[in-house]
ZAMARGU-4260 file (C-alpha; in steps of 0.2 Angstrom, whole numbers, plus 5000, padded with zeros to 4 digits):
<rodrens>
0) 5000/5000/5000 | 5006/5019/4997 | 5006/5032/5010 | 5010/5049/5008 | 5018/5056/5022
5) 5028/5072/5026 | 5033/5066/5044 | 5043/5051/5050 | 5052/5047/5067 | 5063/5032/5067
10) 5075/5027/5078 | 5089/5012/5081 | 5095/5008/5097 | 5110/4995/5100 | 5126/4993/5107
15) 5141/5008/5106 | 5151/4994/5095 | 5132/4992/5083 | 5137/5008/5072 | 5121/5015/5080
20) 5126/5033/5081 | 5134/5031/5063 | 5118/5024/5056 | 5108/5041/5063 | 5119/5052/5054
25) 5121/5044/5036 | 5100/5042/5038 | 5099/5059/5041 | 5112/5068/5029 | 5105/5056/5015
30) 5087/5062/5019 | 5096/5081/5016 | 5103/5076/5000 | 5085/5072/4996 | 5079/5088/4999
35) 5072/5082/5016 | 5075/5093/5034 | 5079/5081/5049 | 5085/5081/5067 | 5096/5069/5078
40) 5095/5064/5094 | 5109/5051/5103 | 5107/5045/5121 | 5121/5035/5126 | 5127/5029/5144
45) 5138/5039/5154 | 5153/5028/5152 | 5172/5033/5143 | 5171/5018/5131 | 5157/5008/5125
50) 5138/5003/5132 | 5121/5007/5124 | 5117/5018/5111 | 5101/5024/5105 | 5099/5037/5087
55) 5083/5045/5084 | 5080/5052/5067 | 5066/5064/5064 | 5064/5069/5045 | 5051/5081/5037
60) 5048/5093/5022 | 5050/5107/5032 | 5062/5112/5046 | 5061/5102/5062 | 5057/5109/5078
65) 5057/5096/5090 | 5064/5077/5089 | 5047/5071/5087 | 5036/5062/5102 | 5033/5045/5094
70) 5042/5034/5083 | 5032/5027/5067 | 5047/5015/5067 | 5061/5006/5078 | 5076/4997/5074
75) 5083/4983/5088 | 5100/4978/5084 | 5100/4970/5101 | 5087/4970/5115 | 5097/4968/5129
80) 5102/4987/5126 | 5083/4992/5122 | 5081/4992/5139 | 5092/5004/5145 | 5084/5016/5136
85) 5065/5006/5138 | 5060/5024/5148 | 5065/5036/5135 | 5056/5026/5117 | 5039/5029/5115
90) 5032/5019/5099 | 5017/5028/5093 | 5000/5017/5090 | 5002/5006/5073 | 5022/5008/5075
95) 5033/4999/5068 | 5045/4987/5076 | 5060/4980/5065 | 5072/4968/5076 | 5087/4957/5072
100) 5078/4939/5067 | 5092/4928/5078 | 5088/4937/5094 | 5070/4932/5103 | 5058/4946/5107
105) 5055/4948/5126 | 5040/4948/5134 | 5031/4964/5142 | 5036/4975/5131 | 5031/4994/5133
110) 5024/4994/5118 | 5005/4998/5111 | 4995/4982/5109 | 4992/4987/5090 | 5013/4987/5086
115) 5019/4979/5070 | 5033/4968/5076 | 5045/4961/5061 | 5059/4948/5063 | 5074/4955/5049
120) 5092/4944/5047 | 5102/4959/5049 | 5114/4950/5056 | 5114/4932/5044 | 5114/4946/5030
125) 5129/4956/5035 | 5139/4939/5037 | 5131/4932/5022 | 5137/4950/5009 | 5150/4956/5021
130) 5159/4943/5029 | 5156/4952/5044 | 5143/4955/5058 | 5151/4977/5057 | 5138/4980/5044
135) 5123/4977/5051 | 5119/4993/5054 | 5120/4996/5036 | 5109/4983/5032 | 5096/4990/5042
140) 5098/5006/5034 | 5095/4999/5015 | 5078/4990/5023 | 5072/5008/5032 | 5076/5016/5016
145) 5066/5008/5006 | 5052/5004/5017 | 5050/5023/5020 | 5053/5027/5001 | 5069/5036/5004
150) 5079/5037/4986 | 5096/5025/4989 | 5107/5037/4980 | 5110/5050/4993 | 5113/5035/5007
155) 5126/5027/4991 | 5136/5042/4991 | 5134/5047/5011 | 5142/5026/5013 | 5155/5027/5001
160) 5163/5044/5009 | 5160/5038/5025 | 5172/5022/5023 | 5183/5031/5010 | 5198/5031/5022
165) 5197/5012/5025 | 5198/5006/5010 | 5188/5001/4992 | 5185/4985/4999 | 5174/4990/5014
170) 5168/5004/5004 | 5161/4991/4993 | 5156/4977/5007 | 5147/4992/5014 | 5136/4995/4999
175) 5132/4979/4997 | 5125/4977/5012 | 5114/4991/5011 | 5109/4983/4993 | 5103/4970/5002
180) 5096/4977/5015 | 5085/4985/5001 | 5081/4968/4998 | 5076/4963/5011 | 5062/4977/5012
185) 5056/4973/4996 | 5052/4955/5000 | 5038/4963/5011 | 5023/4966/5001 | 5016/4972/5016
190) 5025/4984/5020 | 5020/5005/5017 | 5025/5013/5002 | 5030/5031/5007 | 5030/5045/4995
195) 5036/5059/4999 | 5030/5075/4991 | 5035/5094/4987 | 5052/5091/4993 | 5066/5104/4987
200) 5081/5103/4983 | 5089/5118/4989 | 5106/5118/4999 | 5106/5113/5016 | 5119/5115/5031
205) 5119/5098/5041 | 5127/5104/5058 | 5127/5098/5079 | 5124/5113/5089 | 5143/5114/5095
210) 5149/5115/5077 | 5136/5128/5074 | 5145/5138/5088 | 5162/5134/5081 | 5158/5139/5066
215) 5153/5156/5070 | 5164/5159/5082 | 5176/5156/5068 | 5170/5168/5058 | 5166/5181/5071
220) 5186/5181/5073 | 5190/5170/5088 | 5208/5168/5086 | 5214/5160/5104 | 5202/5146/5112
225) 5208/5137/5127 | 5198/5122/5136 | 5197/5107/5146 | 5186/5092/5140 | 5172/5090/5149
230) 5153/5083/5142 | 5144/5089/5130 | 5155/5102/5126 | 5170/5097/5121 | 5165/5095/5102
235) 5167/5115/5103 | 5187/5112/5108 | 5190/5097/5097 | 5182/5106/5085 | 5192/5121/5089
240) 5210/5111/5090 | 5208/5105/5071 | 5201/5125/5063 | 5211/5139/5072 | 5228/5132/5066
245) 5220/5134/5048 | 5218/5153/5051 | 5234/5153/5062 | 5226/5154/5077 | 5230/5148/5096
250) 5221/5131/5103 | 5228/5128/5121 | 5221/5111/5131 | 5224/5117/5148 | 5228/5109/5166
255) 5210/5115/5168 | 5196/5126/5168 | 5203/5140/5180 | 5217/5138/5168 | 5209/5138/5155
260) 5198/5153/5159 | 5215/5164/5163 | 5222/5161/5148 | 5208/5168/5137 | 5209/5184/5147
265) 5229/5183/5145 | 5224/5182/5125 | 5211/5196/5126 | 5223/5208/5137 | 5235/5205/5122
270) 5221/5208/5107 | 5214/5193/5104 | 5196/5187/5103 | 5197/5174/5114 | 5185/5161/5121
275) 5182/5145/5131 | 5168/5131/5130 | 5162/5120/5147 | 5149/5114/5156 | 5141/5117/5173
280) 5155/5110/5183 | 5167/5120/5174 | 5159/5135/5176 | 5158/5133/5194 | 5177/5135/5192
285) 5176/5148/5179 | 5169/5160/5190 | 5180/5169/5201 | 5191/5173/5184 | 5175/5180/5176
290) 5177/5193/5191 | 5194/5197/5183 | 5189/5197/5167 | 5172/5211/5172 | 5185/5222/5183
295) 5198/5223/5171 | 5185/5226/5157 | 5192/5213/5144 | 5180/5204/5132 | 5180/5185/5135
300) 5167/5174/5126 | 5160/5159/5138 | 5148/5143/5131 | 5140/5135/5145 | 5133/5119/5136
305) 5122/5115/5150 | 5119/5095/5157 | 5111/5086/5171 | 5118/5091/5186 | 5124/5097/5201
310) 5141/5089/5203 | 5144/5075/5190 | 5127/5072/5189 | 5121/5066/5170 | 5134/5071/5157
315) 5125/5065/5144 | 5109/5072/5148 | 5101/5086/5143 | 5095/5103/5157 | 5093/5121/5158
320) 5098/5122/5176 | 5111/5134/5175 | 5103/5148/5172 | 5103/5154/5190 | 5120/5152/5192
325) 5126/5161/5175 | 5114/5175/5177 | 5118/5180/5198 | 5133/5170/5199 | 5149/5177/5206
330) 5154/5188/5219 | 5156/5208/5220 | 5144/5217/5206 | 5148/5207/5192 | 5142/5213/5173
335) 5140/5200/5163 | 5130/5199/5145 | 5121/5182/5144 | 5115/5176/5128 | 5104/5158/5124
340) 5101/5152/5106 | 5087/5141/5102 | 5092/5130/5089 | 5106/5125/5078 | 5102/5138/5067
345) 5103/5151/5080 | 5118/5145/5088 | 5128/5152/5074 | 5118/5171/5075 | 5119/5172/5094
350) 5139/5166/5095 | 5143/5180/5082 | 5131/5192/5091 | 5140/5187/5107 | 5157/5193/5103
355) 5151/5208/5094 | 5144/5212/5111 | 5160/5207/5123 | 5170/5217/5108 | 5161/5232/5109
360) 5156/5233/5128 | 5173/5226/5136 | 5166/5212/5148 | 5162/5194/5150 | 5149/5187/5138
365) 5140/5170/5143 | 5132/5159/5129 | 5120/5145/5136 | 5119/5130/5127 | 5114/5114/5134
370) 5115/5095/5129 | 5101/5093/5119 | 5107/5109/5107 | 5125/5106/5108 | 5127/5087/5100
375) 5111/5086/5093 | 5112/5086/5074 | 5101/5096/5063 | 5097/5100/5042 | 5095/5117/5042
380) 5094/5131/5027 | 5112/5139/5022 | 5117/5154/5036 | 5116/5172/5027 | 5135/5175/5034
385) 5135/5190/5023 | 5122/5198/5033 | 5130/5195/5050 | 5148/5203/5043 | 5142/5220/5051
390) 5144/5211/5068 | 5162/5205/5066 | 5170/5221/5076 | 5186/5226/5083 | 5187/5234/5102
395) 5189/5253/5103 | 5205/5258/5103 | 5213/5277/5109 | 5217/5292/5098 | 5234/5298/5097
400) 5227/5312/5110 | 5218/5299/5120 | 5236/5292/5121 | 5244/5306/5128 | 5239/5303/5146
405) 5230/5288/5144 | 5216/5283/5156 | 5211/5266/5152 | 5198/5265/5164 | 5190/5284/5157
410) 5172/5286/5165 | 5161/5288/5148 | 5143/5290/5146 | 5142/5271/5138 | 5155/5263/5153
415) 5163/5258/5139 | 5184/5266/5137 | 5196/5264/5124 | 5208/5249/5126 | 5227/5247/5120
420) 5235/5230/5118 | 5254/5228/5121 | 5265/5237/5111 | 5256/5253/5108 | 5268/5269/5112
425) 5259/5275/5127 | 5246/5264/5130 | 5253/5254/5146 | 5241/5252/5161 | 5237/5241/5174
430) 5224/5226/5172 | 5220/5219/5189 | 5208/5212/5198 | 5209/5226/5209 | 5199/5242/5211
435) 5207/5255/5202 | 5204/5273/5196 | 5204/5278/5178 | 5222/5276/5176 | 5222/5258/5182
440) 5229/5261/5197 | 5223/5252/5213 | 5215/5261/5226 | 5200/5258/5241 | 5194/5272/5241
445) 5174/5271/5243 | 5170/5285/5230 | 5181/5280/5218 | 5174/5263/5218 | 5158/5270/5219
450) 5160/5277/5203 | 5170/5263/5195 | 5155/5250/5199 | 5143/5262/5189 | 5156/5266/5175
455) 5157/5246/5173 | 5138/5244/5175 | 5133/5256/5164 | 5136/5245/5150 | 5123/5233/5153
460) 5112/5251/5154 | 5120/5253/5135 | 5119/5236/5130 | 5098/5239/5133 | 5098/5256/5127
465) 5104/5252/5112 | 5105/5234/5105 | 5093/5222/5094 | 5081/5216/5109 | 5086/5198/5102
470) 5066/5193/5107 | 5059/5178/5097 | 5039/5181/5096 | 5025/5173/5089 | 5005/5170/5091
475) 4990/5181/5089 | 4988/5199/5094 | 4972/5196/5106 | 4979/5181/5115 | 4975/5182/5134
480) 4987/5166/5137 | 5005/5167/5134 | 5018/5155/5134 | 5038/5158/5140 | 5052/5148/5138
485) 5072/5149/5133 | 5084/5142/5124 | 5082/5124/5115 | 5066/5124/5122 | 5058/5136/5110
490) 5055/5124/5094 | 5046/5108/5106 | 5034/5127/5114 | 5035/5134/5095 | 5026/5117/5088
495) 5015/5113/5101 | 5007/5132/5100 | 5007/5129/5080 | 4997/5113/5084 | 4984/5121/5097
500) 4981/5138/5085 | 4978/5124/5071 | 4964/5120/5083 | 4958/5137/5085 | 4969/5141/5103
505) 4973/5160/5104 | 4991/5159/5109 | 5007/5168/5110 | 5023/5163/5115 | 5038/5175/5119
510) 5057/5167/5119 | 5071/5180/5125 | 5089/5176/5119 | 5096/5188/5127 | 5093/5186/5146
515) 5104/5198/5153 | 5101/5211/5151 | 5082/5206/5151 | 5074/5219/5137 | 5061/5223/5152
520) 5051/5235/5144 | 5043/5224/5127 | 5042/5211/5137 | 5032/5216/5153 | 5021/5226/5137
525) 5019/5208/5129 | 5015/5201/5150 | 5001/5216/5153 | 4991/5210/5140 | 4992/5192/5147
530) 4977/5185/5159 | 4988/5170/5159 | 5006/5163/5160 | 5013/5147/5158 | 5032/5144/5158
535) 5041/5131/5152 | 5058/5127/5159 | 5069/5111/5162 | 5074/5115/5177 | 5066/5117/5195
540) 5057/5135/5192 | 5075/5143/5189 | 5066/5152/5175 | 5051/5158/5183 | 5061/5165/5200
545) 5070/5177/5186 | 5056/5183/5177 | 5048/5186/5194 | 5064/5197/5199 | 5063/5204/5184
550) 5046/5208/5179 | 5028/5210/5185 | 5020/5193/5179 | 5001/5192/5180 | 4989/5184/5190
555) 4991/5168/5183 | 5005/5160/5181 | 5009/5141/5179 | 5023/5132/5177 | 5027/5117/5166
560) 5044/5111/5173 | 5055/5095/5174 | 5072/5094/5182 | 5079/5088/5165 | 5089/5072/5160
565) 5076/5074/5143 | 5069/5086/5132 | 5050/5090/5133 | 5039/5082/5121 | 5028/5089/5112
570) 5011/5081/5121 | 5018/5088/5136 | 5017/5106/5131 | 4998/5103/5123 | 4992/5097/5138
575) 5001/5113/5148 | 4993/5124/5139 | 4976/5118/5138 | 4977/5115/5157 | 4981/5134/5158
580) 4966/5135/5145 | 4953/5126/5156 | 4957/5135/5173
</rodrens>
């Protein structure tokens, strides 16, 4: 039977030695060659080497905003890992279960009492084509592709460049297996015959989150990046390590995060853009050289890709429970600019925006990321890099009369002072930690530090006055129930609202990407029109205790909260809001 469709979830879950991860990605990148959007999801275990893996595939005709509820189809390479991950795979009603035919299907199955389940030799076929159990996975990827109509070509050419470096004849056993995983497809007359329709063929950008950030930190001008590997950010400093040379840039692995942190102010000091990438545990560490950094008025860039925490807590799972911590955090009257994109797209707008901002305002400037962003993996249209080039800045520096008796530290009406870098004739000062009048030198004298805490906090006063808003918006005029959320949260908020409106729902939803500082004004105008709020946040209400400090909220306000580990589902967000609906 044929079955026009314009939305399919699959996943396959398996062992970390199953090619798991590998089949999600070449699924996925040859759906893009087919004019198709997608997004990948991987949840792994938390050890070094090995375990379970699971890689869910969402692919639609039109960008995807969340990694999809339900799967319409499941691949088992092996059950005994399924388990692991028994909590987080939902099989939607009439799904699809394909599983490895030598293994025996256990009982009580979380599964709907309508699920398709189909024995496949994935296994007997690798060995039988391959010679070898490796290519099983690619077995399963020629039956999913012609089960779901997917065009082999783009999955031909993503397997031949995949295993290019080992050699013509795995290239070949490769293709072979996917040939007759096709095969073995085919064989089923009951299977659907997915057509996919109004698909184009424009260029796409297949990126992770953390190689979105790379990439436009690249081309903001980060020239020095140092870092200590820590989950899920250290994609941004492997990345990093393999690019900056190519530019003649500076990638330093240091000792640790203090370390690393220190350096990249050392680099600014000396004119660098300079940045580091972490996580929660990191940035614990970081945060006593942010103080630095905001005293000595040097622009650093920090990405905060959030996980489940505190302590060690879940490195490989998603949160968004460091917002407190990166918004208030430190001691002393810290400035800091904090910026949150909210998808992979974003990622590369908000990193460029954030250097433009430590650049031109001199301070510390926080990007918040978090797991489910950073490594997930996303088709998305080509960036406009053209039009972000009017953001790619260099710092103020003095005038030849500025440099005649130079005050680094000048009181301005924007706090922000021109800046010298070694070298220049003139343009020596002090940059400590330690108060210090306009010429840099120390001092503790109360009206002088009086003044030097205003001079400092008047950038964020600028930063307010004066910059894009950075507020993502969308719904109808007249709605009485809004919705606000952050970061990554935004497109599982975005579609669930689209859904409801379908229904005849009067909704809007505001996102801001720039949380400090907060652009109070539009939205407290967007919350006064508002009988009711719901906010959505995967943390413990870390969100709504900042709005609350920030704005007047209304009446009404619930919450739709979860301490993380995964991302919302869609479902989730419907039934919110039609909870705040009904009160």
């Amino acid at each position: 039977m044929s079955e026009k469709r314009s939305d399919v979830t699959i996943a396959i879950v398996g062992s970390g030695g199953e090619g798991v991860v590998s089949a999600g990605e070449i699924l996925l990148r040859a759906a893009a060659q087919d004019g198709l959007f997608g997004m990948m999801v991987k949840s792994y275990g938390p050890q070094i080497r090995g375990g379970e893996s699971l890689a869910q595939v969402r692919l639609q005709e039109t960008p995807v905003l969340s990694q999809g509820d339900a799967l319409d189809a499941l691949v088992v390479l092996s059950w005994e890992n399924f388990f692991r991950f028994s909590t987080e795979i939902v099989v939607r009603k009439g799904g699809s279960i394909f599983h490895d035919s030598d293994e025996r299907v256990p009982e009580d199955l979380p599964f709907p009492p309508d699920t398709r389940f189909l024995a496949v030799p994935f296994l007997q076929t690798a060995k039988r084509v391959a010679g070898s159990a490796l290519t099983k996975n690619i077995v399963a990827l020629g039956f999913l592709a012609t089960w779901f109509g997917l065009p082999p070509g783009g999955f031909q050419k993503e397997i031949a460049e995949r295993f290019a470096g080992k050699g013509e004849p795995v290239v070949t056993a490769n293709l072979k297996s996917f040939e007759a995983g096709m095969a073995l497809a085919e064989a089923h007359a009951s299977r659907v015959r997915h057509r996919w329709s109004g698909v184009a063929h424009a260029p796409k950008l297949i990126l992770t989150g953390n190689e979105a950030i790379s990439l436009g930190a690249l081309f903001a001008g980060v020239r020095f990046f140092a870092g200590y590997p820590i989950t899920p950010a250290s994609e941004i400093m492997e990345w990093m390590a393999r690019e900056l040379p190519k530019v003649d840039g500076v990638f330093v692995q240091a000792e640790d995060e203090i370390a690393a942190l220190t350096m990249v102010i050392g680099a600014s000091f000396g004119g660098a853009k300079a940045m580091t990438a972490t996580s929660g545990p990191g940035l614990s560490l970081m945060t006593e050289a942010m103080g630095l950094a905001a005293m000595a008025e040097l622009p650093i860039v920090i990405v905060d890709v959030q996980r489940g925490g505190p302590s060690t807590g879940i490195p490989t799972k998603t949160s968004q429970a460091d917002l407190l911590h990166t918004v208030f955090g430190g001691h002393g009257n810290l400035p800091r600019i904090v910026l949150a994109p909210v998808d992979v797209a974003d990622a590369i707008h908000i990193i460029v925006h954030a250097f433009y901002l430590a650049e031109k305002y001199q301070l510390p400037v926080l990007v918040l990321s978090d797991q489910f962003l950073g490594q997930r993996l996303e088709v998305i249209r080509p960036v406009d890099f053209q039009a972000l080039s009017d953001q790619v800045i260099d710092r103020i520096r003095p005038s030849e009369e500025e440099l005649i008796a130079y005050r680094r530290f000048k009181i301005t009406e924007t706090g922000v002072s021109p800046i010298t870098m070694p070298g220049m004739k003139g343009g020596m000062y002090t940059a400590a930690g330690i108060e210090h009048d306009e010429m840099g030198r120390p001092t503790s004298d109360a009206d002088i530090h009086e003044k030097m805490t205003w001079k400092r906090w008047k950038k964020l006063q600028t930063v307010e006055q004066r910059e894009a808003n950075l507020l993502w918006h969308d719904g109808d005029a007249d709605a009485r129930v809004g919705i606000m959320t952050w970061g990554s949260t935004k497109g599982v908020v975005e579609e669930a609202v689209s859904r409801l409106r379908r229904e005849g729902f009067k909704l809007a939803t505001l996102v801001p990407r720039r949380l400090v500082p907060l652009p109070v004004a539009p939205i407290q105008a967007f919350l006064d029109r508002l009988q009711a709020l719901l906010v959505v946040e995967l943390s413990t209400g870390q969100f709504h205790t900042f709005l609350n400090s920030q704005l007047r909220l209304p009446d009404t306000v619930r919450l739709c909260q979860r301490a993380g580990a995964a991302p919302f589902t869609v479902g989730e967000i419907v039934n919110a809001i039609k909870e705040v609906h009904a009160a």
